[in-house]
C-alpha positions as CSV (number, residue, x, y, z in Angstrom):
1,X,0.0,0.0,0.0
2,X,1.1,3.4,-0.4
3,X,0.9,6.3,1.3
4,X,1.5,9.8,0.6
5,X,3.5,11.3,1.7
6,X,3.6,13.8,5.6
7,X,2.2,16.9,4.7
8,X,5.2,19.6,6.0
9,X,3.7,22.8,7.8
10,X,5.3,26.1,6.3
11,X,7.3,28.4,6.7
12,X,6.2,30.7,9.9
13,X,5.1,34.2,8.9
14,X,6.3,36.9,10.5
15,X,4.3,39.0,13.1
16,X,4.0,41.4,15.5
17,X,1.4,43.3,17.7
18,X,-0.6,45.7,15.2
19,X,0.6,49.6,15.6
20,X,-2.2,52.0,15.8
21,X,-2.3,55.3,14.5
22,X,-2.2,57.8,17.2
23,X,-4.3,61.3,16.2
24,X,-6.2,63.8,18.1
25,X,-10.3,65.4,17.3
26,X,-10.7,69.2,17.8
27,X,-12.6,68.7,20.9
28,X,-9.2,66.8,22.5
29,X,-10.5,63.1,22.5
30,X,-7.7,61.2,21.7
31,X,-7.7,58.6,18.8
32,X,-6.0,55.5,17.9
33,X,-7.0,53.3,15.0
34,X,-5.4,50.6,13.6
35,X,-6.6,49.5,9.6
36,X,-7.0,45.8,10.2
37,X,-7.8,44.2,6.5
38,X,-10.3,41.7,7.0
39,X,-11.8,42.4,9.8
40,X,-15.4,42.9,9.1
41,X,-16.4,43.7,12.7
42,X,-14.9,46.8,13.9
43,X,-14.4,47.1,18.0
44,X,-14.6,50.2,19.9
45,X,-13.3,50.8,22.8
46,X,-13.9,54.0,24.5
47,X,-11.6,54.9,27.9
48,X,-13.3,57.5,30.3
49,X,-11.7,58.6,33.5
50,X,-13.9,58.0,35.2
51,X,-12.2,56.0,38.3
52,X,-13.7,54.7,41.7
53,X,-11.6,56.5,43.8
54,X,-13.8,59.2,41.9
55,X,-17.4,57.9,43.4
56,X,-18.5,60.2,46.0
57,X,-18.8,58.7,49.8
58,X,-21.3,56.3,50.2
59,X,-22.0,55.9,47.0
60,X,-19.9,53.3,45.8
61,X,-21.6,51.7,43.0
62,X,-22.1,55.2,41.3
63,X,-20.0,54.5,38.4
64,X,-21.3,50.8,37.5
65,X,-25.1,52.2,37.4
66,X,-23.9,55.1,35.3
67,X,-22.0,52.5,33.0
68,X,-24.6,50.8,32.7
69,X,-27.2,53.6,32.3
70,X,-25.4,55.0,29.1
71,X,-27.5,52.8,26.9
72,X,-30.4,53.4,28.0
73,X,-32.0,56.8,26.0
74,X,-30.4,59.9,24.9
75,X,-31.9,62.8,24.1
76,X,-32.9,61.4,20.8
77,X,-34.0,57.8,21.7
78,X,-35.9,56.6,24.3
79,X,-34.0,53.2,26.1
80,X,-36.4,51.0,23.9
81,X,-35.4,53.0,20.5
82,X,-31.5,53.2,20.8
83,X,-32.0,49.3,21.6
84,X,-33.9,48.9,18.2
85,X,-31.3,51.3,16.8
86,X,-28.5,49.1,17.5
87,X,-30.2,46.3,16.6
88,X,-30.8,47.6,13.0
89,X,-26.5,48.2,13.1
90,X,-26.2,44.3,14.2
91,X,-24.5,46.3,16.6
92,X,-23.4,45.1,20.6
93,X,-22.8,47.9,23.4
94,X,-21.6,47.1,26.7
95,X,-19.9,49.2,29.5
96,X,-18.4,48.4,32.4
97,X,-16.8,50.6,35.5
98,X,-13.2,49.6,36.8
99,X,-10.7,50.9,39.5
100,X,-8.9,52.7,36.7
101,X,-12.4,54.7,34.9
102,X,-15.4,53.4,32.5
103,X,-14.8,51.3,29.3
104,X,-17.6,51.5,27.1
105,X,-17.5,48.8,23.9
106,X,-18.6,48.8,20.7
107,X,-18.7,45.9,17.7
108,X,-20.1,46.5,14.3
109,X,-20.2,45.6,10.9
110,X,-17.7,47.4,9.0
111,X,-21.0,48.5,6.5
112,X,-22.7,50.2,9.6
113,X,-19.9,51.8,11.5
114,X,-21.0,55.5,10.9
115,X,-24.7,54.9,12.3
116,X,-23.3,53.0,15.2
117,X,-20.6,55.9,15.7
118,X,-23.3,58.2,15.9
119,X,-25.5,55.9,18.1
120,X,-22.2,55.8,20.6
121,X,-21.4,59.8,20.5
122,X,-25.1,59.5,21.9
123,X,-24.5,58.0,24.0
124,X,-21.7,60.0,25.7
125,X,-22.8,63.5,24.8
126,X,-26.2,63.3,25.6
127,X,-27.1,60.2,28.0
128,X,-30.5,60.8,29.3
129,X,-29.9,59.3,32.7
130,X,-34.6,58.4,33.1
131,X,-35.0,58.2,36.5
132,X,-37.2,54.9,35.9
133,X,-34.3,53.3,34.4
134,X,-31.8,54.6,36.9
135,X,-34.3,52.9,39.4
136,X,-34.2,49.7,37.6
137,X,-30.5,49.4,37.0
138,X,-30.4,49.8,40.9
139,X,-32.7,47.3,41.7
140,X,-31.1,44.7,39.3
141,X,-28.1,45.3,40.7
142,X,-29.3,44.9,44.1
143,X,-30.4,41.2,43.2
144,X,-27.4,40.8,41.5
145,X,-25.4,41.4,45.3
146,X,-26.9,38.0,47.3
147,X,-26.2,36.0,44.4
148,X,-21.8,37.1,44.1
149,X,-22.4,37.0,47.7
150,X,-23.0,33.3,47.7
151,X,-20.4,32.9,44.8
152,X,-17.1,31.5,46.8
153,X,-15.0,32.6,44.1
154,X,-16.4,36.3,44.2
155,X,-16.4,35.9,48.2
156,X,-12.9,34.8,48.3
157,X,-11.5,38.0,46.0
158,X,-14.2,40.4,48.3
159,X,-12.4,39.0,52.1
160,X,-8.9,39.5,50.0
161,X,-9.2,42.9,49.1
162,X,-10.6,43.9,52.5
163,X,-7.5,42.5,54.0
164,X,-5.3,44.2,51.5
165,X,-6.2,47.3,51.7
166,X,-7.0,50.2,54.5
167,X,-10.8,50.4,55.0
168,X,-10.4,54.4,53.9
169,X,-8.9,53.1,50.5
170,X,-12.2,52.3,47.4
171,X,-9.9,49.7,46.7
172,X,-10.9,47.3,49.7
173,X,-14.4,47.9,49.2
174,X,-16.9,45.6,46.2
175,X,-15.7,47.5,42.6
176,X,-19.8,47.5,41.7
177,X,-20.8,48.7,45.4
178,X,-22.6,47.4,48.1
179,X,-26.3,46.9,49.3
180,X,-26.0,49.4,51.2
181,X,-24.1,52.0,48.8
182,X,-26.1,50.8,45.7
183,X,-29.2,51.8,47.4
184,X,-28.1,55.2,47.8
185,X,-27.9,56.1,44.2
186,X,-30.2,58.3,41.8
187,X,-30.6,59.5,38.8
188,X,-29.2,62.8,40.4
189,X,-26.2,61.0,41.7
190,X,-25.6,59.8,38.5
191,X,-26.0,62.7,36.7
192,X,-23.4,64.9,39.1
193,X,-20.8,61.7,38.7
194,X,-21.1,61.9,34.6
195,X,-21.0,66.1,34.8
196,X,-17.9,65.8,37.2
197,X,-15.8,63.1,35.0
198,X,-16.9,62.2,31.5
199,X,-15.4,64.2,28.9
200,X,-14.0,64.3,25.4
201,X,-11.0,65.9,26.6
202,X,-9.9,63.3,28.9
203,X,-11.2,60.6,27.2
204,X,-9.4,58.2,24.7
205,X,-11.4,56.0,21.5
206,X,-9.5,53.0,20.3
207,X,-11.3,51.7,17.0
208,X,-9.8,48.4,15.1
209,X,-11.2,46.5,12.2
210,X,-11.4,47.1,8.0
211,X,-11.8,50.6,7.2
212,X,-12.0,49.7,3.5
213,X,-14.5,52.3,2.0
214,X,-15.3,54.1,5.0
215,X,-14.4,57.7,5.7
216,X,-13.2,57.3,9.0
217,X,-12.9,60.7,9.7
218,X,-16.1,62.0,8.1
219,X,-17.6,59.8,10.2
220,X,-15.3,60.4,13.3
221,X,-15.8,64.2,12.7
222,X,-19.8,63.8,12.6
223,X,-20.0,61.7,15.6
224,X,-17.5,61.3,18.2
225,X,-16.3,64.8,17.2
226,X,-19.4,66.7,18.1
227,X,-19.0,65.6,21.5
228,X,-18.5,68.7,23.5
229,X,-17.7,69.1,27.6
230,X,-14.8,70.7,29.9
231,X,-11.3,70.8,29.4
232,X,-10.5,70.4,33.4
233,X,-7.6,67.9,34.3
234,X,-9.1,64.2,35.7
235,X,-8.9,63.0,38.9
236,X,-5.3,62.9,40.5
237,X,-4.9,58.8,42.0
238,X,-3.8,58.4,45.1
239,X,-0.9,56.0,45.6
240,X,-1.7,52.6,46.5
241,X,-1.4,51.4,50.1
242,X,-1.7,47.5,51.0
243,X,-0.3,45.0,54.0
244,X,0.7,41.9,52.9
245,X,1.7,40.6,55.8
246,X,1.4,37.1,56.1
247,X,-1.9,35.7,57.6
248,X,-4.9,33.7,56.5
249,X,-8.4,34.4,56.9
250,X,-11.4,31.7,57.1
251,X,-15.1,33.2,55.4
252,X,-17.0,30.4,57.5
253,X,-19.3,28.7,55.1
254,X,-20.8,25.8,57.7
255,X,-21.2,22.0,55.2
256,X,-18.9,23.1,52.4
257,X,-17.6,20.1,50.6
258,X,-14.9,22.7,49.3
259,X,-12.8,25.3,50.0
260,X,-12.3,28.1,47.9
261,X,-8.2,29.5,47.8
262,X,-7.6,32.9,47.3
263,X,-3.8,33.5,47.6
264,X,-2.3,36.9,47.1
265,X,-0.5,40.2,47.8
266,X,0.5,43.4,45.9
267,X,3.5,43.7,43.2
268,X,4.8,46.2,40.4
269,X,2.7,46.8,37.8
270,X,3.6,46.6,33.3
271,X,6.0,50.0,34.2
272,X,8.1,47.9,36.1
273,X,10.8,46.4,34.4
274,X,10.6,43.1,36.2
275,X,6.9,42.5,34.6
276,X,8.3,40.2,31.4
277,X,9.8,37.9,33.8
278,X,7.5,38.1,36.1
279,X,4.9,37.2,33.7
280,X,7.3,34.3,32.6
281,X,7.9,33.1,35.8
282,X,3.8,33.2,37.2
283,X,3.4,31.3,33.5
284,X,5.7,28.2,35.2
285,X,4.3,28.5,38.9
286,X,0.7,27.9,37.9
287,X,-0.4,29.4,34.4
288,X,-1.3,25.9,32.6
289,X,-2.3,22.8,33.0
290,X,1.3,21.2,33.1
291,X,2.6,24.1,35.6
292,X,4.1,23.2,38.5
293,X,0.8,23.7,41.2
294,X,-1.1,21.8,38.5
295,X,1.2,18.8,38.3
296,X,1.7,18.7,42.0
297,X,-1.9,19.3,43.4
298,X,-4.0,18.2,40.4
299,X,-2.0,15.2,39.0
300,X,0.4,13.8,41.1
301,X,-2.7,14.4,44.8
302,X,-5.8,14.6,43.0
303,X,-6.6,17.7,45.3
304,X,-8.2,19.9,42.8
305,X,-9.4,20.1,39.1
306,X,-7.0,22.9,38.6
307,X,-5.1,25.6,40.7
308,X,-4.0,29.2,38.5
309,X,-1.2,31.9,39.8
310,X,-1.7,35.3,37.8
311,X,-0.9,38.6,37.6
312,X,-3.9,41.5,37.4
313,X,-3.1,44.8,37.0
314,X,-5.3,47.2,39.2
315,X,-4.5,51.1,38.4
316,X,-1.4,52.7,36.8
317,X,-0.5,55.8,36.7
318,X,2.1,57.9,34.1
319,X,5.8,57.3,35.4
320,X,6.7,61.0,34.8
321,X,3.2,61.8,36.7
322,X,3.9,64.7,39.3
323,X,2.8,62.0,42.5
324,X,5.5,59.4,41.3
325,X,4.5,56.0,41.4
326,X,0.7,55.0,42.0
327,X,0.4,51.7,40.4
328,X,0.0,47.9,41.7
329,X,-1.0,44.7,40.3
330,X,-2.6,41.9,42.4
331,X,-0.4,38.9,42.4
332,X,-2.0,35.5,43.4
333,X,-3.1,32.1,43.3
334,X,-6.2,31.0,43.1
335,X,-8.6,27.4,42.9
336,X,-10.8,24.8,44.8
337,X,-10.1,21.6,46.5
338,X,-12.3,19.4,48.6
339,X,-12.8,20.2,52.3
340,X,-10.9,17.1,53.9
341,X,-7.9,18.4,51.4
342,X,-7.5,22.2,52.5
343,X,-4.5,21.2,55.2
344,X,-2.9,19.0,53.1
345,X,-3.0,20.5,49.7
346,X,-2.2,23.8,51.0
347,X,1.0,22.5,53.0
348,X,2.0,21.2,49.1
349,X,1.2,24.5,47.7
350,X,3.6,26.2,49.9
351,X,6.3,23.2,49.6
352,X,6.2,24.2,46.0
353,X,7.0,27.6,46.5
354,X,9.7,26.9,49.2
355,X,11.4,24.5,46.1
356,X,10.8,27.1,43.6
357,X,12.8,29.3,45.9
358,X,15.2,26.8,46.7
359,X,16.1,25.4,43.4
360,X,14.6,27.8,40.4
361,X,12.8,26.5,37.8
362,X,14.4,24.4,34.9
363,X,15.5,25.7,31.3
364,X,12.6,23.1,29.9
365,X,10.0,24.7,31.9
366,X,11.4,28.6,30.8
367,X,11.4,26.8,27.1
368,X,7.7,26.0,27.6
369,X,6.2,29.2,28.7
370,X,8.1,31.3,26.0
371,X,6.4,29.1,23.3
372,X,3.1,29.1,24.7
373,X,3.0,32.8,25.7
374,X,4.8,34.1,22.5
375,X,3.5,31.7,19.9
376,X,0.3,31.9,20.7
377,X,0.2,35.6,20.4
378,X,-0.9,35.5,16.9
379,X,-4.0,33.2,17.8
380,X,-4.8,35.1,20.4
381,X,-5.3,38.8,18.5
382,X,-7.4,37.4,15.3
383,X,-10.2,39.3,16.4
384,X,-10.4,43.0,16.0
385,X,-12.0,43.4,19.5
386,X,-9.0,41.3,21.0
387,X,-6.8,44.2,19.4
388,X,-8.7,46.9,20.6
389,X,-8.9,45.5,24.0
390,X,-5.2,45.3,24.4
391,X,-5.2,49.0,22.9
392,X,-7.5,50.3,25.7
393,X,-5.5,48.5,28.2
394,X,-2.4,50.4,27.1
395,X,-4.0,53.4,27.4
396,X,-5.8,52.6,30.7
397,X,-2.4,52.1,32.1
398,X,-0.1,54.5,30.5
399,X,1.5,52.6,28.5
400,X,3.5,53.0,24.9
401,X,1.5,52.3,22.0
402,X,4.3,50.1,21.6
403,X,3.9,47.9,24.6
404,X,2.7,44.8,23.8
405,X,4.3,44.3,20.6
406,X,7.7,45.0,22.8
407,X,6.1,42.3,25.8
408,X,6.8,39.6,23.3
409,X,10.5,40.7,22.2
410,X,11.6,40.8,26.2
411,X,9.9,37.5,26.6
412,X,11.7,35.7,24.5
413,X,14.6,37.5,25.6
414,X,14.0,36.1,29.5
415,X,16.2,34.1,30.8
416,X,15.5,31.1,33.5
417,X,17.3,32.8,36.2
418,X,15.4,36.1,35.8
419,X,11.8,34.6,36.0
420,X,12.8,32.5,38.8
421,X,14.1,35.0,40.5
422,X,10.7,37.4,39.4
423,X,8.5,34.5,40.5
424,X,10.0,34.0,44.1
425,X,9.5,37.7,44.4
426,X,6.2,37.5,43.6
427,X,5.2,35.1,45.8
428,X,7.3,34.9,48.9
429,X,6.4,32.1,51.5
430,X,5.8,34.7,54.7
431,X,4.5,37.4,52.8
432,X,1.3,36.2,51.4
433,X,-2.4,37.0,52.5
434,X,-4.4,33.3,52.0
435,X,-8.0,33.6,52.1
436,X,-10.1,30.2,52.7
437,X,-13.6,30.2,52.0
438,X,-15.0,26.7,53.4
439,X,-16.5,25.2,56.5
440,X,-14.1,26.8,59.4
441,X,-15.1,24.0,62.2
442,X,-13.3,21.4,59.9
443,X,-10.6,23.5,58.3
444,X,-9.4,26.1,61.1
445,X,-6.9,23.1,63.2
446,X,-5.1,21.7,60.1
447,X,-4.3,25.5,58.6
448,X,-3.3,26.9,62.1
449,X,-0.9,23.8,62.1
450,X,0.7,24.7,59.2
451,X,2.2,27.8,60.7
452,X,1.8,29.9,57.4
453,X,0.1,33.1,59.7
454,X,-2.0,34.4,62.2
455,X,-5.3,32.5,61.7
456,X,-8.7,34.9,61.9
457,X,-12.3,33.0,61.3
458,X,-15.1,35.9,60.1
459,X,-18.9,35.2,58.9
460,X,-19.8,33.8,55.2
């Protein structure tokens, strides 16, 4: 029988992270684009800032109601007819408020882009802010509390961030508010917190996809460009202040079969120029499924289905900024493993650590994380939304235009000393805050035995 014969895969193309354009409208917002050919759906991402540390007190929540109120009515359309009107685009808007400001997002059909621009600058210059609808976002997002409540993922990040972070500081507080806050907020108070922040001046648009045979800036100039509002500076951060001292805290949850792990402290943020290794280095610890706390507590115990170590930026500021300094990112582990486990597994999570620390990780595992962080990069930014995200980010953060395309060069160039020595940094055995969500009667002896921190029990 014969065969023919292997196919041979060819020769790899050459890419990098797509450049955008960088321009500027009349009324100051700030413009990158990037011509994508192809790319029938064009993203837009729009970066307000419009931060938390912005919301007035007792009010948290403010910003995520006012987010979320954008789309519904202007002083055109009622909430009902901008919905139909972005229907007929085959258009999607979302928004969403963060530590750093408000991202509102756009996708479109290259064909309707103008019409949805137009919906969007709606959307921003003229939001009508009903006070029925302001009344409903509240109450859905009151339901929406109990339910994150009872999440132990969403618990376990909540107990971490209180035990971070001062109480004075929004940053140790719920991102989308409390019951309590939430409850507090109007149409009124969401009409002072969009007159006090959002602004074309301050304000950044990211747009990425096929311009072919659209007049971007007829339609850029129509739209986005009529958008009108003060020139005054944004808010001025205030530098980020957190304890990681090392200690673990129980959120009692009485019958849990499991516990939910929540492992973490603050580190530098992308300005930093430990962050390539460091992402190289998290990548080993626990960024896969053949990582090191994967191959020790999922395959070789059977503890867990999967445990993850990441790195999250949560604000940065400008280096040359006149405050210095203000950024962080939140460094930590996080997974699940059965109740009967917690001791056990977690005594292997921080023998892995210790051995990291004691004897680096190998060349094979550096070679491994290069190729699946670097090669994948091209999968990963197919879509013009992916693009734009990473865009926004950038901008968000302060960042070159440049960045990520430069990420990629210093991660190949990242040697296995330098993420080792980036990973024991970022998670050092006696400075990390572990948060257990579980059942405390049954967990509380076998943690306290491990000697890992002061152990404090507080109500699910």
């Amino acid at each position: 029988m014969d065969f023919h014969p292997q196919p041979q895969g060819g020769a790899p193309k050459p890419w990098a992270f797509p450049a955008p354009e960088r321009s500027q409208l009349p009324n100051g917002l700030t413009l990158l684009t990037s011509h994508r050919p192809g790319q029938q759906v064009v993203a837009v991402e729009i970066n307000l800032v419009a931060p938390l540390d912005a919301e007035p007190e007792g009010l948290d929540g403010v910003a995520t109601i006012m987010a979320r109120a954008l789309s519904e009515g202007t002083d055109k359309h009622t909430a009902e007819e901008f919905a139909a009107e972005l229907e007929r685009c085959g258009a999607t808007l979302d928004a969403h408020a963060d530590h750093p400001g408000v991202r509102v997002s756009l996708e479109v059909p290259a064909s309707r882009l103008p019409r949805a621009l137009a919906l969007l600058a709606d959307a921003l210059r003229a939001p009508a802010f009903p006070d029925s609808e302001i009344e409903r976002l509240v109450r859905n997002r009151l339901d929406e509390i109990p339910h994150e409540l009872a999440n132990p993922a969403r618990r376990a990040a909540m107990a971490l961030s209180k035990e971070l972070f001062p109480a004075t500081a929004r940053m140790s507080r719920p991102r989308q508010g409390t019951e309590e806050t939430v409850a507090r907020v109007d149409a009124g108070a969401v009409r002072a917190f969009y007159d006090a922040h959002v602004r074309p001046a301050t304000s950044t648009a990211v747009i990425v996809g096929d311009f072919t045979g659209v007049d971007l800036d007829a339609a850029l100039a129509d739209t986005l460009g009529a958008w009108t509002g003060s020139t005054a500076e944004p808010l001025k951060p205030a530098p980020i202040v957190a304890d990681d001292s090392g200690r673990v805290v129980i959120v009692d949850r009485p019958g849990a079969v499991q516990t939910q792990l929540l492992i973490g402290r603050t580190g530098p943020d992308r300005h930093d120029r430990v962050w390539p290794a460091q992402v190289l280095g998290t990548y080993c610890l626990g960024g896969t499924l053949t990582s090191r706390l994967d191959r020790v507590l999922r395959e070789e115990k059977g503890y867990t289905y999967g445990v993850r170590a990441f790195g999250q930026v949560l604000r940065s500021s400008a280096p040359s900024s006149p405050e210095g300094a203000t950024g962080a990112s939140l460094l930590a582990i996080s997974g699940s493993v059965d109740t009967a486990s917690t001791g056990p597994a977690l005594e292997d999570l921080w023998t892995v650590l210790r051995t990291l620390a004691a004897e680096g990780l190998t060349d094979a595992e550096r070679d491994v994380a290069v190729q699946n962080l670097v090669g994948v990069a091209p999968l990963k930014y197919e879509t013009a939304a992916a693009v734009a995200g990473t865009l926004a980010d950038q901008v968000e953060q302060h960042l070159p235009d440049d960045f990520q395309a430069q990420l990629y060069v210093r991660l190949a160039e990242t040697g296995t000393v330098e993420a080792t020595a980036a990973a024991v940094s970022a998670f050092p055995v006696d400075r990390l805050v572990t948060v257990l969500v579980g059942d405390a009667e049954q967990i509380v002896e076998p943690v306290k035995a491990l000697g890992i921190g002061e152990v404090t029990v507080v109500g699910g």
